[in-house]
PQR file of N, CA, C, O and H, with PARSE charges and radii, in Angstrom:
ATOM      1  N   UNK A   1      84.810  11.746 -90.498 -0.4000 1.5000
ATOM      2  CA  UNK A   1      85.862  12.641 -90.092 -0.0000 2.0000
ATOM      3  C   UNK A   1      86.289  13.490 -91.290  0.5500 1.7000
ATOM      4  O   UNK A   1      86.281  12.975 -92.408 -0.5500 1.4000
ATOM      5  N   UNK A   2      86.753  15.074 -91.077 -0.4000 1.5000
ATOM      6  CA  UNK A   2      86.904  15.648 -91.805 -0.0000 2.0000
ATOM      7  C   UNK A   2      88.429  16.027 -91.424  0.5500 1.7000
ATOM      8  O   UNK A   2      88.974  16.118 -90.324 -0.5500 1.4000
ATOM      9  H   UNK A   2      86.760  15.492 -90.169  0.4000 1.0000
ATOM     10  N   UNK A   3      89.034  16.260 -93.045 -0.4000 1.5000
ATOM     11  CA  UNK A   3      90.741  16.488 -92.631 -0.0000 2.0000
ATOM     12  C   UNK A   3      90.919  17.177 -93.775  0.5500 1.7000
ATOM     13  O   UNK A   3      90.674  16.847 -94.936 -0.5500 1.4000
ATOM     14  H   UNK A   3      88.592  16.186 -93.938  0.4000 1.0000
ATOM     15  N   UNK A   4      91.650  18.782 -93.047 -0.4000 1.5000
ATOM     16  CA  UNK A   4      91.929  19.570 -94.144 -0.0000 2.0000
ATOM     17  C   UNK A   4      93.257  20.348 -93.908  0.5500 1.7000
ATOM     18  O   UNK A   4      93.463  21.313 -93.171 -0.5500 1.4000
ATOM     19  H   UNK A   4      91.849  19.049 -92.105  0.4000 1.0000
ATOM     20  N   UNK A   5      94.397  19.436 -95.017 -0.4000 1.5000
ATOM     21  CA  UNK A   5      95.591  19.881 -95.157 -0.0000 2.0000
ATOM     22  C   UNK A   5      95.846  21.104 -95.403  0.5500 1.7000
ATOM     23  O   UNK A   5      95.639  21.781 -96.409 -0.5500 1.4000
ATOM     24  H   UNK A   5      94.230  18.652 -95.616  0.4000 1.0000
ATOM     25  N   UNK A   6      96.579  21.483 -93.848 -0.4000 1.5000
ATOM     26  CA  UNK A   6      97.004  23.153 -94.151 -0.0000 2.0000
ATOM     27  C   UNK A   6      97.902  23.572 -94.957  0.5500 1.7000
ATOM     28  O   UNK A   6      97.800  24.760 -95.263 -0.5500 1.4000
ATOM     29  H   UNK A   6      96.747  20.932 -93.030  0.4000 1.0000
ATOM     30  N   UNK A   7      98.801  22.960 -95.430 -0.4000 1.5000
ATOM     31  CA  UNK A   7      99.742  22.880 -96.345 -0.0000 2.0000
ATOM     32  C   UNK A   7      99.511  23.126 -97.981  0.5500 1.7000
ATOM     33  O   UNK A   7     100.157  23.789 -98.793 -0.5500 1.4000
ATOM     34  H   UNK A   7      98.884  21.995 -95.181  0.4000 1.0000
ATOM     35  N   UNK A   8      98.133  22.186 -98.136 -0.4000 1.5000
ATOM     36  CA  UNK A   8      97.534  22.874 -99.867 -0.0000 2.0000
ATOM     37  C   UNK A   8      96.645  23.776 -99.488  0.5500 1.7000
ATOM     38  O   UNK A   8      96.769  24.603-100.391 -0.5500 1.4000
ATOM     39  H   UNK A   8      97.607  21.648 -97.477  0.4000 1.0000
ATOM     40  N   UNK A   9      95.789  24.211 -98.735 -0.4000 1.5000
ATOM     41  CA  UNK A   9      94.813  25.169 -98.750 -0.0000 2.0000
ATOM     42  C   UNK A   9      95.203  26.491 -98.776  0.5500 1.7000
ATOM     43  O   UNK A   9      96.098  27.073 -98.163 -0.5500 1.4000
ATOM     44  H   UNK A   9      95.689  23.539 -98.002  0.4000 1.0000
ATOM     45  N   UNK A  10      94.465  26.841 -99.509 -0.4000 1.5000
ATOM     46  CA  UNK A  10      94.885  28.634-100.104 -0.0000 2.0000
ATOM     47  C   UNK A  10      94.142  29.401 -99.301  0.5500 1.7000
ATOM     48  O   UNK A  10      94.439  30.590 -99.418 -0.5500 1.4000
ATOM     49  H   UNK A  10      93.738  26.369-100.007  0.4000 1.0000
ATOM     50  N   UNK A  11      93.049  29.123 -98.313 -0.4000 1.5000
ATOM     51  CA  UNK A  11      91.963  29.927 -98.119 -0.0000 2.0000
ATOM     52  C   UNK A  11      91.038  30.354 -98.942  0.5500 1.7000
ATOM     53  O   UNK A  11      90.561  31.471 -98.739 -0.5500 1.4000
ATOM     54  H   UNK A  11      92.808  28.157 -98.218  0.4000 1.0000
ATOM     55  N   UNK A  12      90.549  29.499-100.133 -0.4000 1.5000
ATOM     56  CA  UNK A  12      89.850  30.253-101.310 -0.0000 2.0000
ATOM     57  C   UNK A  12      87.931  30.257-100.117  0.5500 1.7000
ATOM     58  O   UNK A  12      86.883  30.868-100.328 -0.5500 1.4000
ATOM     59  H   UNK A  12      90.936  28.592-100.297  0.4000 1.0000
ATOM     60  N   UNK A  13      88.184  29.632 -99.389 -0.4000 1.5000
ATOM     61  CA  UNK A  13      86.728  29.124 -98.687 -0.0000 2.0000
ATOM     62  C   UNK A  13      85.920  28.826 -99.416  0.5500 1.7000
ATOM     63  O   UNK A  13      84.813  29.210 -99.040 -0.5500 1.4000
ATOM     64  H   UNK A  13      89.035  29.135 -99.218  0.4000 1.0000
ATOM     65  N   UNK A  14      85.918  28.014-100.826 -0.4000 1.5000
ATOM     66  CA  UNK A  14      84.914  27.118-101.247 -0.0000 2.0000
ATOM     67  C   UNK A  14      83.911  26.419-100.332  0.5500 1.7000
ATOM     68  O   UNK A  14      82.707  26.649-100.212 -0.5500 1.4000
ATOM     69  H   UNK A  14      86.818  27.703-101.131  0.4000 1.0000
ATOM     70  N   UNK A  15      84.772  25.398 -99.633 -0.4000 1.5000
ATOM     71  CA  UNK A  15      84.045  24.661 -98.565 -0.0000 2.0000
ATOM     72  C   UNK A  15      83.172  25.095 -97.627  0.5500 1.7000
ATOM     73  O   UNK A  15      82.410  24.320 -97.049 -0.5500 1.4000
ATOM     74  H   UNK A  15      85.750  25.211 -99.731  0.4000 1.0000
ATOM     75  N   UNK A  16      83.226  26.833 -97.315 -0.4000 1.5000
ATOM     76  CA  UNK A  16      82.793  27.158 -96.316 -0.0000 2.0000
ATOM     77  C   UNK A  16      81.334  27.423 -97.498  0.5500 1.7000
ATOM     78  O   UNK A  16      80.327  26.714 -97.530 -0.5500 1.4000
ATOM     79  H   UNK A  16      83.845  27.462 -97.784  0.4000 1.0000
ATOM     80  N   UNK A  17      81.603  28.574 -98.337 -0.4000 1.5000
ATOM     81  CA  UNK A  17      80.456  28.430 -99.111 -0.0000 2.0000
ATOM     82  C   UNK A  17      79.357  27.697 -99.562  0.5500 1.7000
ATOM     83  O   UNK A  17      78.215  28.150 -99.490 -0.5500 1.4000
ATOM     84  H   UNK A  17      82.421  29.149 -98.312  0.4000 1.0000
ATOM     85  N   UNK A  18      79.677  26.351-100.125 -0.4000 1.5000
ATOM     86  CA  UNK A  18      79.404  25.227-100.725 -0.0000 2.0000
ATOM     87  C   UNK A  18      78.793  24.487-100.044  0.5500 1.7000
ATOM     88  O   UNK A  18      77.955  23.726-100.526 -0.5500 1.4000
ATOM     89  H   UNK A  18      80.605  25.983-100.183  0.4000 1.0000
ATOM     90  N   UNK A  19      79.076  24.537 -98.735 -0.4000 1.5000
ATOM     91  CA  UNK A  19      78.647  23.355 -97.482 -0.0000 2.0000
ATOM     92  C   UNK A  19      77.101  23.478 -97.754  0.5500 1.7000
ATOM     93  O   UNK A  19      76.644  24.556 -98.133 -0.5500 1.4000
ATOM     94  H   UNK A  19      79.757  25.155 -98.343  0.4000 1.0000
ATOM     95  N   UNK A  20      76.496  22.655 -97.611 -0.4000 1.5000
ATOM     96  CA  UNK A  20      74.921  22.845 -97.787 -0.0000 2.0000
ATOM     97  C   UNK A  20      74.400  22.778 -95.861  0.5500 1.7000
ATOM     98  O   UNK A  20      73.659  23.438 -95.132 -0.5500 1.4000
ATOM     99  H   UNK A  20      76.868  21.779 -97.303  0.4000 1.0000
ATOM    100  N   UNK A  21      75.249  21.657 -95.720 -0.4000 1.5000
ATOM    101  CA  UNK A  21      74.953  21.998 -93.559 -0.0000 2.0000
ATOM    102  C   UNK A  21      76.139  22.902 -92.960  0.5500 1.7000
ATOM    103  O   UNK A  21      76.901  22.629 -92.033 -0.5500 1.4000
ATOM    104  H   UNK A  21      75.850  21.121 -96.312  0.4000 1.0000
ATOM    105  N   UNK A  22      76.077  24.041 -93.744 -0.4000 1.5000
ATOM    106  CA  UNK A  22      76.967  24.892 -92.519 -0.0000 2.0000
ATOM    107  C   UNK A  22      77.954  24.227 -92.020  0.5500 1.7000
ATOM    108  O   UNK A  22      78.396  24.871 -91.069 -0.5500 1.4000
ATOM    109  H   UNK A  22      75.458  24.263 -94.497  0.4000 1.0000
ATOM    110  N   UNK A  23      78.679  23.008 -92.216 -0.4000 1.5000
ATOM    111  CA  UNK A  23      79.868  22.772 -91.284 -0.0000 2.0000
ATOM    112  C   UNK A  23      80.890  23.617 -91.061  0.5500 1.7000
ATOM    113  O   UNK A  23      81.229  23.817 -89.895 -0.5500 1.4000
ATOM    114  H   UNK A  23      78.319  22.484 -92.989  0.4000 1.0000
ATOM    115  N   UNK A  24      81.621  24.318 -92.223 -0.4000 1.5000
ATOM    116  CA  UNK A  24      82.996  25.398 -92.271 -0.0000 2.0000
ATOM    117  C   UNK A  24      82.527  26.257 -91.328  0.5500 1.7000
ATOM    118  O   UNK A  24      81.323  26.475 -91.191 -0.5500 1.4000
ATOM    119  H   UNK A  24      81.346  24.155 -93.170  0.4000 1.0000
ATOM    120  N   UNK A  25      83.548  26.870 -90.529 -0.4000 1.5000
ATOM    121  CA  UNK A  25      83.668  28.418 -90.312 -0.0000 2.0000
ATOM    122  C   UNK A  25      84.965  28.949 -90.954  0.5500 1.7000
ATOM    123  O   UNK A  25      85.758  28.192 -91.515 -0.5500 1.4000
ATOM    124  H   UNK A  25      84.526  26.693 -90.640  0.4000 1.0000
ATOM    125  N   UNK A  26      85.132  30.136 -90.861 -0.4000 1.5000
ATOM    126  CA  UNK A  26      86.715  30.188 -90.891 -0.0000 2.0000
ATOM    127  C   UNK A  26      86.708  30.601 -89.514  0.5500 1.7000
ATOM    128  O   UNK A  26      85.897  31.394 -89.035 -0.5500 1.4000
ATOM    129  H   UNK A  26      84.488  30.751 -90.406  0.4000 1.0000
ATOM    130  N   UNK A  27      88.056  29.780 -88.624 -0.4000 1.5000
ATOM    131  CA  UNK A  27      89.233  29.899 -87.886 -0.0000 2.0000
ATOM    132  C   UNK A  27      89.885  31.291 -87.872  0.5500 1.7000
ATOM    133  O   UNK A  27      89.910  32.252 -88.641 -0.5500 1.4000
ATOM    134  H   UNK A  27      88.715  29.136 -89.014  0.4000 1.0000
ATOM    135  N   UNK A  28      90.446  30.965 -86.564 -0.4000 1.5000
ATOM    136  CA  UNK A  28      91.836  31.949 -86.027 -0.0000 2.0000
ATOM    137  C   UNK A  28      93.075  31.496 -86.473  0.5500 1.7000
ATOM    138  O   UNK A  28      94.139  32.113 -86.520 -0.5500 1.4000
ATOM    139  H   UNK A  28      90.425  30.185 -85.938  0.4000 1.0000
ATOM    140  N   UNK A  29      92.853  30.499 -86.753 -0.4000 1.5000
ATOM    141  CA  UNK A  29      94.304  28.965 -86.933 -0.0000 2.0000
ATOM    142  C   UNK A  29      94.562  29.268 -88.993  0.5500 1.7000
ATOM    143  O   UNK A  29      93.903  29.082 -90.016 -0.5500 1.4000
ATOM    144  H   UNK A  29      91.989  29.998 -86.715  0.4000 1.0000
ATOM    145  N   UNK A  30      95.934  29.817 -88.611 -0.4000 1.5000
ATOM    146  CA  UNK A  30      96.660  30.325 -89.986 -0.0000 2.0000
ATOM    147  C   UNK A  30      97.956  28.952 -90.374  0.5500 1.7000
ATOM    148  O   UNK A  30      98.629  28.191 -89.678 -0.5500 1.4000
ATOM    149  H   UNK A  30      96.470  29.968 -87.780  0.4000 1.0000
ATOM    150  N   UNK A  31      97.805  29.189 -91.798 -0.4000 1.5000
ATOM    151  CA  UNK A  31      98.956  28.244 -91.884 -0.0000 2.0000
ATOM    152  C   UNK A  31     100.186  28.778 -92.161  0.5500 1.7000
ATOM    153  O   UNK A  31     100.435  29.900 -91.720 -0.5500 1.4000
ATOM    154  H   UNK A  31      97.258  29.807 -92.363  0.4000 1.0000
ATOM    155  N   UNK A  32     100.846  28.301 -92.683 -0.4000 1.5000
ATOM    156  CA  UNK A  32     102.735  29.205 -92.202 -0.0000 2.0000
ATOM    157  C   UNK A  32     102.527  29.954 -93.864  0.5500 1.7000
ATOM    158  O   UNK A  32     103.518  30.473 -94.376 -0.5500 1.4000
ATOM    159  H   UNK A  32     100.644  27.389 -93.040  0.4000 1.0000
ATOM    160  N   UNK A  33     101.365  29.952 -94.516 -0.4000 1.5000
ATOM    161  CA  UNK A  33     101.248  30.975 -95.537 -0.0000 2.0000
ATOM    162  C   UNK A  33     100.594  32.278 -94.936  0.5500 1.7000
ATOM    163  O   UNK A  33     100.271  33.283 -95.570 -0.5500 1.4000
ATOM    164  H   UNK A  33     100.560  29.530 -94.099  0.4000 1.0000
ATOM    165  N   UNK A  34     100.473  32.071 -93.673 -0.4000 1.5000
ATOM    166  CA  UNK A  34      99.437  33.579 -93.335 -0.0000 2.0000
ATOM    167  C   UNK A  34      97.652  33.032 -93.383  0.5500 1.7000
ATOM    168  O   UNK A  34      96.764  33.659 -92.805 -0.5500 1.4000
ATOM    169  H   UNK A  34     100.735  31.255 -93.158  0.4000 1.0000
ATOM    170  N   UNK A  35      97.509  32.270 -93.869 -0.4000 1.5000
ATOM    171  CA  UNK A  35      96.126  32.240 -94.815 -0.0000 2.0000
ATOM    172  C   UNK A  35      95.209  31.385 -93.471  0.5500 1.7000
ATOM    173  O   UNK A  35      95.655  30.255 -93.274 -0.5500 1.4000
ATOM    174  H   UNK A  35      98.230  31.761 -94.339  0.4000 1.0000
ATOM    175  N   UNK A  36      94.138  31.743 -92.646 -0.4000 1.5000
ATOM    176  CA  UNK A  36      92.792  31.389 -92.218 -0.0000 2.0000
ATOM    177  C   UNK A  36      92.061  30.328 -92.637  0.5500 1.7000
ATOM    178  O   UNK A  36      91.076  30.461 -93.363 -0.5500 1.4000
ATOM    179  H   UNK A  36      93.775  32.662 -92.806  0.4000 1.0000
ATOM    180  N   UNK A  37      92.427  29.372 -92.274 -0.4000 1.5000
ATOM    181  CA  UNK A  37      91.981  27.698 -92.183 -0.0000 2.0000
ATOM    182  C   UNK A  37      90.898  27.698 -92.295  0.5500 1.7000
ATOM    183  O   UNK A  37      90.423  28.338 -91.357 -0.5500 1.4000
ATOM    184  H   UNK A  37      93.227  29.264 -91.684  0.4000 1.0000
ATOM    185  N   UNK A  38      90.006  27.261 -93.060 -0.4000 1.5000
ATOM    186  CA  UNK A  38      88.908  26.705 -92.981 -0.0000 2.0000
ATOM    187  C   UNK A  38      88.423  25.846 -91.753  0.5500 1.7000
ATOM    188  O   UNK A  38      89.470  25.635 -91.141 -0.5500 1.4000
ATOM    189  H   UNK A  38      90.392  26.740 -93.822  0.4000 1.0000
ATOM    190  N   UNK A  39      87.389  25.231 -91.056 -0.4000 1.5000
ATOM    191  CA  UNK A  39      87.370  24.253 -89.700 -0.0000 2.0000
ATOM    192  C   UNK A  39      86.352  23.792 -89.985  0.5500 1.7000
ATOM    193  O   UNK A  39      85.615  24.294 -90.833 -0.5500 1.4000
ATOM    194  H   UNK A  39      86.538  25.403 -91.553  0.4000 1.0000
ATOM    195  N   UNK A  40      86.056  22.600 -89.256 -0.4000 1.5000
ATOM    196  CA  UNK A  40      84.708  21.780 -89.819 -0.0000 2.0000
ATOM    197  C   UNK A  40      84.164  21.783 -88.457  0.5500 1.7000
ATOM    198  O   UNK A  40      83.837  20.726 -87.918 -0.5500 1.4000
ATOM    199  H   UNK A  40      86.655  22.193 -88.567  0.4000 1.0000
ATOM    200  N   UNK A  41      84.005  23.367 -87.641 -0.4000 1.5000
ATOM    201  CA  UNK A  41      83.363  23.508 -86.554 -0.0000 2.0000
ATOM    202  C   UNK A  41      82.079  22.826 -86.467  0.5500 1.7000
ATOM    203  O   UNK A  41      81.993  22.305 -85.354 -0.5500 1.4000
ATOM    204  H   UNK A  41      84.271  24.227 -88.078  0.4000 1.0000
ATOM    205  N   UNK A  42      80.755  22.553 -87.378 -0.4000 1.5000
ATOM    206  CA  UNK A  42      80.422  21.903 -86.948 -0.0000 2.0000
ATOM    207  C   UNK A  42      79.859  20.223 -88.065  0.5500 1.7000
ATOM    208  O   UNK A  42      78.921  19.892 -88.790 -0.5500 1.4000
ATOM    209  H   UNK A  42      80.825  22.976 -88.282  0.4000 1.0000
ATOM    210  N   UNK A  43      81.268  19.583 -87.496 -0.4000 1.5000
ATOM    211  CA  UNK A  43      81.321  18.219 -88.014 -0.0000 2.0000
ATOM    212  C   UNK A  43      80.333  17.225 -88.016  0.5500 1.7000
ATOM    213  O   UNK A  43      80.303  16.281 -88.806 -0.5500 1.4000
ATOM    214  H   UNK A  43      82.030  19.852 -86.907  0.4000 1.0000
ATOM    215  N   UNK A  44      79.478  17.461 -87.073 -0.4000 1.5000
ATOM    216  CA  UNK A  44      78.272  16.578 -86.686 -0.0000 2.0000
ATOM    217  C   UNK A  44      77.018  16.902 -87.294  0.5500 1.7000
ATOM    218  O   UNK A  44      76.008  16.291 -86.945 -0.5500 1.4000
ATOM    219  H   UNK A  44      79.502  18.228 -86.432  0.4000 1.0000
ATOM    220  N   UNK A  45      76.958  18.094 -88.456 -0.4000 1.5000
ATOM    221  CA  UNK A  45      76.222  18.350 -88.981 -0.0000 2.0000
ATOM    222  C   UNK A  45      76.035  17.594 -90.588  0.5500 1.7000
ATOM    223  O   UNK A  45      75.063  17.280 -91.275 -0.5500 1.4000
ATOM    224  H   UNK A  45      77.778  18.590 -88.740  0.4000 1.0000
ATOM    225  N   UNK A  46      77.811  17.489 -90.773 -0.4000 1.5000
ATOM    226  CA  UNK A  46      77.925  16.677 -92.245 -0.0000 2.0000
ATOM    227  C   UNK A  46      77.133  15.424 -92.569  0.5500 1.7000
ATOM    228  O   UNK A  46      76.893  14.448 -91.858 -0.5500 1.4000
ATOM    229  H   UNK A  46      78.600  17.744 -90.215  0.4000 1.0000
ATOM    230  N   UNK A  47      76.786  15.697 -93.830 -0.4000 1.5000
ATOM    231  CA  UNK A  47      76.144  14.505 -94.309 -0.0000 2.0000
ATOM    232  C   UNK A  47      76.640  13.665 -95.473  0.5500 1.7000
ATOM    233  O   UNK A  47      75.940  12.997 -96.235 -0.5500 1.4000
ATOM    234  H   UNK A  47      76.981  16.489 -94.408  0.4000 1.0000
ATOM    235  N   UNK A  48      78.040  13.814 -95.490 -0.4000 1.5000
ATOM    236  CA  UNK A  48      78.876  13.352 -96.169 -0.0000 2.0000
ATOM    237  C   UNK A  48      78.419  13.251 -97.799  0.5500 1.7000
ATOM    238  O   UNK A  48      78.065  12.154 -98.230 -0.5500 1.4000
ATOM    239  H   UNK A  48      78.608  14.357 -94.872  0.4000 1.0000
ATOM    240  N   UNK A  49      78.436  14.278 -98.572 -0.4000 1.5000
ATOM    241  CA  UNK A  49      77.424  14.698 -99.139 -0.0000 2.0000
ATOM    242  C   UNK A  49      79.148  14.753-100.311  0.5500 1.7000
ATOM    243  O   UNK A  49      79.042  14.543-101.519 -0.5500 1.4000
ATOM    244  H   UNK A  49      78.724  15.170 -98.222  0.4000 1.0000
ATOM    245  N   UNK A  50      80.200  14.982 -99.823 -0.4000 1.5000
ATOM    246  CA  UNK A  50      81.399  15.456-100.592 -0.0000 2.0000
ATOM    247  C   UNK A  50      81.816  16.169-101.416  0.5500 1.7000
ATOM    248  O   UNK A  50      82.854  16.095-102.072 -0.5500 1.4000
ATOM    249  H   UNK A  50      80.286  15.152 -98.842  0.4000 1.0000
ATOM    250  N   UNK A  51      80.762  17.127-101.418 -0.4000 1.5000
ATOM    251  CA  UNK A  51      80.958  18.711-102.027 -0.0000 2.0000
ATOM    252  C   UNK A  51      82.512  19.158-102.198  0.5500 1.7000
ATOM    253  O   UNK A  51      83.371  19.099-103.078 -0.5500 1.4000
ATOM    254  H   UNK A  51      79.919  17.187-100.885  0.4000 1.0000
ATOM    255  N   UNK A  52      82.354  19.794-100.425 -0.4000 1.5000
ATOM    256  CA  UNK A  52      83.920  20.274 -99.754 -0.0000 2.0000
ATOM    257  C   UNK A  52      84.974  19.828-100.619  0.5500 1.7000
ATOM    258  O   UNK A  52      85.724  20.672-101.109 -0.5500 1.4000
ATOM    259  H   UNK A  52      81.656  19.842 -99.710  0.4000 1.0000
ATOM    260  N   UNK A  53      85.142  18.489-100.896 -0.4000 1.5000
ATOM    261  CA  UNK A  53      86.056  17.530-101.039 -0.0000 2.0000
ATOM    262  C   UNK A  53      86.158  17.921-102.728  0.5500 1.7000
ATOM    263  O   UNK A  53      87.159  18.476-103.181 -0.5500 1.4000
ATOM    264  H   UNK A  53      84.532  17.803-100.498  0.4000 1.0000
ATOM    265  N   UNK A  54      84.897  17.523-103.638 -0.4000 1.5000
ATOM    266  CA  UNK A  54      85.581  17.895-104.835 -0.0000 2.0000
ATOM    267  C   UNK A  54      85.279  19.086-105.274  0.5500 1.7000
ATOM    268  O   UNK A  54      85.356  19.281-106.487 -0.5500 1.4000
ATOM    269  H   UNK A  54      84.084  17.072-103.269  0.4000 1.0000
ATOM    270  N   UNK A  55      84.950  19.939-104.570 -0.4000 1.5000
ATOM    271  CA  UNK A  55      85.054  21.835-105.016 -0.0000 2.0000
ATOM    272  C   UNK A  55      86.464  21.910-104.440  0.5500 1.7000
ATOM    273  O   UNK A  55      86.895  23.008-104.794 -0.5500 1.4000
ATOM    274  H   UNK A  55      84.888  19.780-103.585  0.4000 1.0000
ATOM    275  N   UNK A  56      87.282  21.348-103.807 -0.4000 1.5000
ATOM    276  CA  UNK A  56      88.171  22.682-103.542 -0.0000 2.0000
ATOM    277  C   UNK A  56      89.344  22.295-104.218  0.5500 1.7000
ATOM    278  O   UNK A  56      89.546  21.093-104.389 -0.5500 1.4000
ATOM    279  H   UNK A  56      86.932  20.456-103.519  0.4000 1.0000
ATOM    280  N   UNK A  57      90.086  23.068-104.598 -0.4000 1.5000
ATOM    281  CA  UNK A  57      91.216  23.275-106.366 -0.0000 2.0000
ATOM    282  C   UNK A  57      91.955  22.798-105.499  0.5500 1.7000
ATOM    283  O   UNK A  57      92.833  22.410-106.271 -0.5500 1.4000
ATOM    284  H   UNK A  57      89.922  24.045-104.459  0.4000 1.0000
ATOM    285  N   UNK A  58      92.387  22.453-104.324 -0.4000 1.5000
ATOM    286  CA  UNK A  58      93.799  22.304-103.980 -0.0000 2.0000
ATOM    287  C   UNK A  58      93.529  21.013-103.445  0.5500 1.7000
ATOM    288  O   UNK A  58      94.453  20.492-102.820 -0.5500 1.4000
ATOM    289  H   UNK A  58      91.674  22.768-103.698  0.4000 1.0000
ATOM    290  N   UNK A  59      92.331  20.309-103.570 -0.4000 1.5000
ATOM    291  CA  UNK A  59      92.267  19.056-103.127 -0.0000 2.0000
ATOM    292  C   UNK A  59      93.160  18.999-101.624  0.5500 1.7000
ATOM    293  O   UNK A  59      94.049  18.217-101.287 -0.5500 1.4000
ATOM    294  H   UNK A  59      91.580  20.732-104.078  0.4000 1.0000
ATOM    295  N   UNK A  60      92.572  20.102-100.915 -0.4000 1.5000
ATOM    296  CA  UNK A  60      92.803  20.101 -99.313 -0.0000 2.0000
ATOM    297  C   UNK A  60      92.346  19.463 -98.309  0.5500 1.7000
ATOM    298  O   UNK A  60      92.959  19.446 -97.242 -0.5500 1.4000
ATOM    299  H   UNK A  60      91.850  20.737-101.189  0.4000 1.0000
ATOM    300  N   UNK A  61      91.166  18.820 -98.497 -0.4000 1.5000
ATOM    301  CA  UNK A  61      89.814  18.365 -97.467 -0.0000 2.0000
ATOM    302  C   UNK A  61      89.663  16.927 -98.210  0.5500 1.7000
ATOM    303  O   UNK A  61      89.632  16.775 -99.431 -0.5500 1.4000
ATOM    304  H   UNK A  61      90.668  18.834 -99.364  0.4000 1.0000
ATOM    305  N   UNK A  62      89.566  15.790 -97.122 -0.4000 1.5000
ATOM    306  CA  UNK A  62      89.154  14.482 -96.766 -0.0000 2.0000
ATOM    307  C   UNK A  62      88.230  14.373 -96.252  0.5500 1.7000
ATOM    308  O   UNK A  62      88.285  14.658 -95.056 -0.5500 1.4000
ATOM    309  H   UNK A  62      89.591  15.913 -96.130  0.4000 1.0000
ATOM    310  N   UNK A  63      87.057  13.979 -96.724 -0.4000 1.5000
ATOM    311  CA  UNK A  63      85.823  13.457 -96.059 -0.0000 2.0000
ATOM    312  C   UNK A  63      85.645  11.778 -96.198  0.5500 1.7000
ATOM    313  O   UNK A  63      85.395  11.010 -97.127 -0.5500 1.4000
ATOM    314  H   UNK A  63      87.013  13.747 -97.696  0.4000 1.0000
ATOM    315  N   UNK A  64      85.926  11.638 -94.684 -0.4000 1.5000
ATOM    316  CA  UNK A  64      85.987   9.777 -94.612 -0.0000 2.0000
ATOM    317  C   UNK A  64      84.260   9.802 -94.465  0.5500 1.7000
ATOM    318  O   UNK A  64      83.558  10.659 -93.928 -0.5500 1.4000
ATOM    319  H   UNK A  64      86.129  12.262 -93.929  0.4000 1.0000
ATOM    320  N   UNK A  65      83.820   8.393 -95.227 -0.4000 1.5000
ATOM    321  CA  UNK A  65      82.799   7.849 -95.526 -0.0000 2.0000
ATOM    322  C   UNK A  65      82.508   7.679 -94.573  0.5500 1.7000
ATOM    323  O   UNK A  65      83.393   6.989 -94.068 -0.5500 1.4000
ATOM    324  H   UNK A  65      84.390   7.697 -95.663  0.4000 1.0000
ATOM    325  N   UNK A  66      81.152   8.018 -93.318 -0.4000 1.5000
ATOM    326  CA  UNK A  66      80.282   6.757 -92.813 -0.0000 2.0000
ATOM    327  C   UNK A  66      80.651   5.521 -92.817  0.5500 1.7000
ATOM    328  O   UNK A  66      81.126   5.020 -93.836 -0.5500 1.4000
ATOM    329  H   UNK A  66      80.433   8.578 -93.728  0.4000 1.0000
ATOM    330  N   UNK A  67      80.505   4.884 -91.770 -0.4000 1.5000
ATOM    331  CA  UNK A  67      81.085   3.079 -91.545 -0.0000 2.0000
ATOM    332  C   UNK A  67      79.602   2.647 -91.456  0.5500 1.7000
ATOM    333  O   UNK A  67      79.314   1.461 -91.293 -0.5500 1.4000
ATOM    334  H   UNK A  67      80.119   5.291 -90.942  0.4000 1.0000
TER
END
């Protein structure tokens, strides 16, 4: 599962970049800064690989481990 606090994210879209499986898109879904959410439209592609997680400066995005 992927979880990305709208509250620290700036919109820099690291994650969307960085993703090596395409998961990010950017969204319609703004946070009360104005700023275009990142989405882990497609989640089922991740390979928990945790890029997302330590590229982005605002430490916005949770990538829970595989069970």
């Amino acid at each position: 599962m992927i979880q990305i606090n709208p509250d620290l994210c700036k919109g820099c879209y690291i994650c969307v970049e960085i993703c090596p499986k395409s998961v990010y898109t950017v969204s319609s879904v703004t946070n009360k800064k104005d700023i275009k959410l990142p989405s882990p439209e497609n989640e089922n592609n991740c390979i928990h690989c945790h890029l997302c997680e330590l590229e982005c400066p605002d430490q916005a995005i949770y990538v829970e481990d595989k069970k």
